[in-house]
N, C-alpha and C positions, 0 to 999 in steps of 0.2 A: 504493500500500500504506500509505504514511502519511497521507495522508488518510483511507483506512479508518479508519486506527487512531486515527486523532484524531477521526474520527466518533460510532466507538462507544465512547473515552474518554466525549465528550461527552455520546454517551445516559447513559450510567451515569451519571454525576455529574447530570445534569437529574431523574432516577427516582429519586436519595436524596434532593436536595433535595425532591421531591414528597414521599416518602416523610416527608421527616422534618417537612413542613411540615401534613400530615394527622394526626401524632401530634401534634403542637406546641398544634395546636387541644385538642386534650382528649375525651373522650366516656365516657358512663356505660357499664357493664356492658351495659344495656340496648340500647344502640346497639349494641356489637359481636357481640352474640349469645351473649357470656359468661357462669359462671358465678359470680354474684357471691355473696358470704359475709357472715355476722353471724355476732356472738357475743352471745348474751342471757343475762344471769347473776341467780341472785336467791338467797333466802336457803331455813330449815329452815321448814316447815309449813303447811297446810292454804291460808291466805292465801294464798299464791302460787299454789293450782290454776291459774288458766287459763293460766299456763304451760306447765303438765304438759297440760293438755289442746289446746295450739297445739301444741306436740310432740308426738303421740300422733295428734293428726291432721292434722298437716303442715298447719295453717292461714296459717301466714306465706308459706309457699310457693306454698300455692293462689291467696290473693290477689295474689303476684306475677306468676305466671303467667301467672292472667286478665290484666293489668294490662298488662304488657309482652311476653307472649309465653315468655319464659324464665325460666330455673331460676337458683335461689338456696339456698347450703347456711345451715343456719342449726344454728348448736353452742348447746346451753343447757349450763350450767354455775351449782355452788350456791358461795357465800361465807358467815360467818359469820353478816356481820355489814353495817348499812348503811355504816357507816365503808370495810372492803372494799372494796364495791362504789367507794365515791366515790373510792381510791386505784388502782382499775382502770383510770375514765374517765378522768384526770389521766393517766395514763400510756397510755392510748390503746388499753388492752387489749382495750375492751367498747363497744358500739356503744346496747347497751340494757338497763335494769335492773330491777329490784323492787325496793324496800325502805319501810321505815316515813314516815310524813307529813316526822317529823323531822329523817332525817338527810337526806329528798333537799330539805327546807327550805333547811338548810345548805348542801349541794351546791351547791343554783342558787344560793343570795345570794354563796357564796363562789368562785365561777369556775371550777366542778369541770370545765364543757364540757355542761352536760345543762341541758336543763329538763321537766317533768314532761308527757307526752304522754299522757297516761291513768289514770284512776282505775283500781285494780283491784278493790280487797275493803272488806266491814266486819269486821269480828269480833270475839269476845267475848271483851273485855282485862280482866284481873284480877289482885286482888294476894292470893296465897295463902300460908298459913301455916301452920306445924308446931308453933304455942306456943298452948298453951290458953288463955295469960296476953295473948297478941295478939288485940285484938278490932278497934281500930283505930288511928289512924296515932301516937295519943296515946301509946298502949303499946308503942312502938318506942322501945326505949334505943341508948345512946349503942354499946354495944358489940353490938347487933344488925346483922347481916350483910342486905342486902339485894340477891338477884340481880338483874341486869338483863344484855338483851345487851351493853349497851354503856354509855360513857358520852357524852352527845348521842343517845341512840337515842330512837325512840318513846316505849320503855317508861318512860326516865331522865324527859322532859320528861310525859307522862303522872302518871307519880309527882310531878311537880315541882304539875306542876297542883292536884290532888288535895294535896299539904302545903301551898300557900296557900288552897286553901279551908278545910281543917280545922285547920291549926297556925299560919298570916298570913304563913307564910314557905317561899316557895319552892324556898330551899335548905335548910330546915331539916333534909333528909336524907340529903343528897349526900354527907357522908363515911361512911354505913352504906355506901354503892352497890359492889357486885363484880361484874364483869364476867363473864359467862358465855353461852356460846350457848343458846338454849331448851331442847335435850334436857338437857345439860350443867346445867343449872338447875335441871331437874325433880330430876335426881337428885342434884343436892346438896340440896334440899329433903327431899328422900324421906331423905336418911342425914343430917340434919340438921345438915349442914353451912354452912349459912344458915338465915337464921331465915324469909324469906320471901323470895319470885319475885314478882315483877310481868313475866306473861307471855300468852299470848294462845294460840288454837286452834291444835293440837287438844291443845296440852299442859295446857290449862285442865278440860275434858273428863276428857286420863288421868287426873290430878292429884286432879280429883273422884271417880275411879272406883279411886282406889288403896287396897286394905282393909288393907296392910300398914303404912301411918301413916296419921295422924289430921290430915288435911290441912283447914283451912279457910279462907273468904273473908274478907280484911281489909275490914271495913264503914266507913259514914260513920260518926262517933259518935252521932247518934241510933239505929242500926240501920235506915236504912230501904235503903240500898241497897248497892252496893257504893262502895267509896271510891274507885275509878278510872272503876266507870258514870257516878258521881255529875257527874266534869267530861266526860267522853266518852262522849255517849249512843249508843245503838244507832243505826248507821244511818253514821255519822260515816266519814269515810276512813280506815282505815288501811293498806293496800298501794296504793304508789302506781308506776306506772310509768315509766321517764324514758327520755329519748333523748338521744343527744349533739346538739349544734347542729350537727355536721358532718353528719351524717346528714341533719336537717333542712332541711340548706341544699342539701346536693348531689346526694343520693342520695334526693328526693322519690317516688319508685315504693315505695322499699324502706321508706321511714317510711311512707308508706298502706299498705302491705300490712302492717307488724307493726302499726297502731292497728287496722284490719281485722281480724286476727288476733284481737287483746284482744276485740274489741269479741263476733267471734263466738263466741270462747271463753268469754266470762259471759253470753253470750245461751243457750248450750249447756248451762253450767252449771245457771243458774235457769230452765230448760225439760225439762231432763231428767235430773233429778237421781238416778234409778236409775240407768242409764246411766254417770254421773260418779261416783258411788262405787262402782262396777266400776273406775273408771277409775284411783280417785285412793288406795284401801285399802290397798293392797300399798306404797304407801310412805310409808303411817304404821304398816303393820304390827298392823294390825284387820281384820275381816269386814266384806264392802259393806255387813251391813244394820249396823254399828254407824257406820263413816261416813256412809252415807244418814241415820241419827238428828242426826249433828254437824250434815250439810248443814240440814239442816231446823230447825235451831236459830232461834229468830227474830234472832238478835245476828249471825248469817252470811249475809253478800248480797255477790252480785258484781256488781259496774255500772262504768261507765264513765263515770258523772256525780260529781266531786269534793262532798264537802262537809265544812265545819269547814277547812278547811286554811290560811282565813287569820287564823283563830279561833286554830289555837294560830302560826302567825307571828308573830302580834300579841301573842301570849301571848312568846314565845320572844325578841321583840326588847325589851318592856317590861321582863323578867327578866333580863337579860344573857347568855341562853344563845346570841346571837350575836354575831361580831366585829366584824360589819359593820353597815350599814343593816337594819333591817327594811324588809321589799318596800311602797311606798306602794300598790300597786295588785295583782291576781290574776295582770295579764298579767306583772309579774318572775317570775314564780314557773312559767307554763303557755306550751306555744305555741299557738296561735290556734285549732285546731280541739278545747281543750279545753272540756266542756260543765260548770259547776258553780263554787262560792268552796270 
């Protein structure tokens, strides 16, 4: 009897060591048939589509599927601002992002955990004004309000660009700058509570179409274009998307399946654009044929090819808008299956 019993002590203890030496090893979601999860966050407007349309058609999911066989929940979630977002990844909250060239600049040089895994948008960036007396960046006084999401945002380093081409000095306006999110913007603009927004689609758009104030484009000072086109022409990146390196390094099924995702979400977008302002209207709160007009803007393209992005780095490390190094190369800034500078 005690031999038994020391027998099948002995199995039991041999089956937890097993036991504990097959967890010990480690394995993906993938291997155990699990469902594994992501969080993708991004900010307010039109830029960000192919998110709204990876959600809407479960494309992250699809390509993991094919991929691995199994299902993956994937939560989207919006933030103000790109500062947000890069306080998410720090703290481990977010797996994958949206935000301006800018702040995910900063992100990667400064050790946020992310590096840029995909291009998303261009869109059509502008600085708009409620002062008849504002025509360009020369007639911005000392006590003019100037919105922006953020300070380090796109919009911030955009304006920065555009005041050393036209004024030699790059901060020559960064104590106008107040912090506001893009809706949030409009309508301090609209109750002239700022004197002007440097802000982007589809607030650029309402902005123009608003007949209850007298809204216009801050120009270069010749008048030939606008003063923010002027240093970021059409076509240039501005929504870019990132990943954590943990993602990158450990969970490779689930980073190809959200670049997959992106990738068929702007292939979707610039292929069927009736379709995607059905898609994308209801939450900017317009009719699909007035979004169908934005989509069709020549200044609005989705692609998955970067460009400009080492253009303002270089811009951003020369000017002291970073702490640290500027990226000597594209690859500090991208991981390897990114196509584009």
């Amino acid at each position: 009897m005690k031999n038994k019993f020391r027998i099948l002590i002995l199995t039991v203890i041999a089956v937890m060591v097993m036991s504990f030496t097959l967890t010990g090893c480690g394995s993906s979601s993938s291997d155990q048939g699990e469902t594994a999860e992501i969080t993708i966050v991004q900010q307010y407007g039109m830029a960000y589509a192919p998110f709204k349309v990876m959600e809407e058609k479960q494309l992250v999911e699809k390509a993991y599927k094919e991929a691995t066989g199994n299902d993956v929940t994937v939560n989207y979630t919006v933030l103000a601002s790109g500062a947000s977002i890069n306080e998410s990844f720090t703290s481990g909250q977010v797996q994958v992002g949206a935000m301006g060239v800018a702040p995910a600049v900063t992100g990667t040089l400064s050790g946020a955990g992310y590096k840029i895994c995909s291009n998303m948008s261009a869109q059509p960036q502008k600085m708009m004004t409620n002062s008849s007396s504002v025509k360009n960046l020369k007639d911005i006084k000392a006590d003019d309000k100037i919105a922006v999401v953020n300070i380090g945002s796109i919009q911030h380093i955009l304006l920065a660009m555009a005041a050393k081409e036209e004024l030699g000095d790059a901060h020559a306006l960064d104590n106008n700058l107040n912090p506001y999110s893009h809706p949030d913007g409009m309508t301090a603009l609209i109750n002239g509570n700022v004197t002007a927004q440097v802000t982007t689609s589809p607030y650029t758009f309402k902005e123009e179409a608003t007949e209850d104030a007298d809204l216009a484009e801050v120009m270069t000072a010749d008048g030939s274009k606008g003063a923010i086109e002027s240093v970021w022409p059409e076509g240039n990146s501005f929504i870019v998307a990132v990943a954590s390196t943990d993602l990158y390094e450990n969970d490779p099924d689930l980073y190809n399946a959200v670049v997959q995702g992106i990738s068929d979400a702007t292939e979707f977008i610039e292929n069927n654009k009736g379709e995607a302002a059905e898609m994308l209207c209801e939450n900017e709160e317009v009719d699909a044929a007035t979004m169908l007009e934005w989509l069709n803007d020549s200044a609005c393209s989705y692609s998955t090819e970067l460009k400009g992005v080492m253009d303002m780095a270089t811009f951003m490390a020369e000017e002291g808008f970073l702490e640290v190094d500027g990226p000597s190369d594209i690859s500090d800034l991208v991981f390897d299956n990114v196509k584009g500078n």
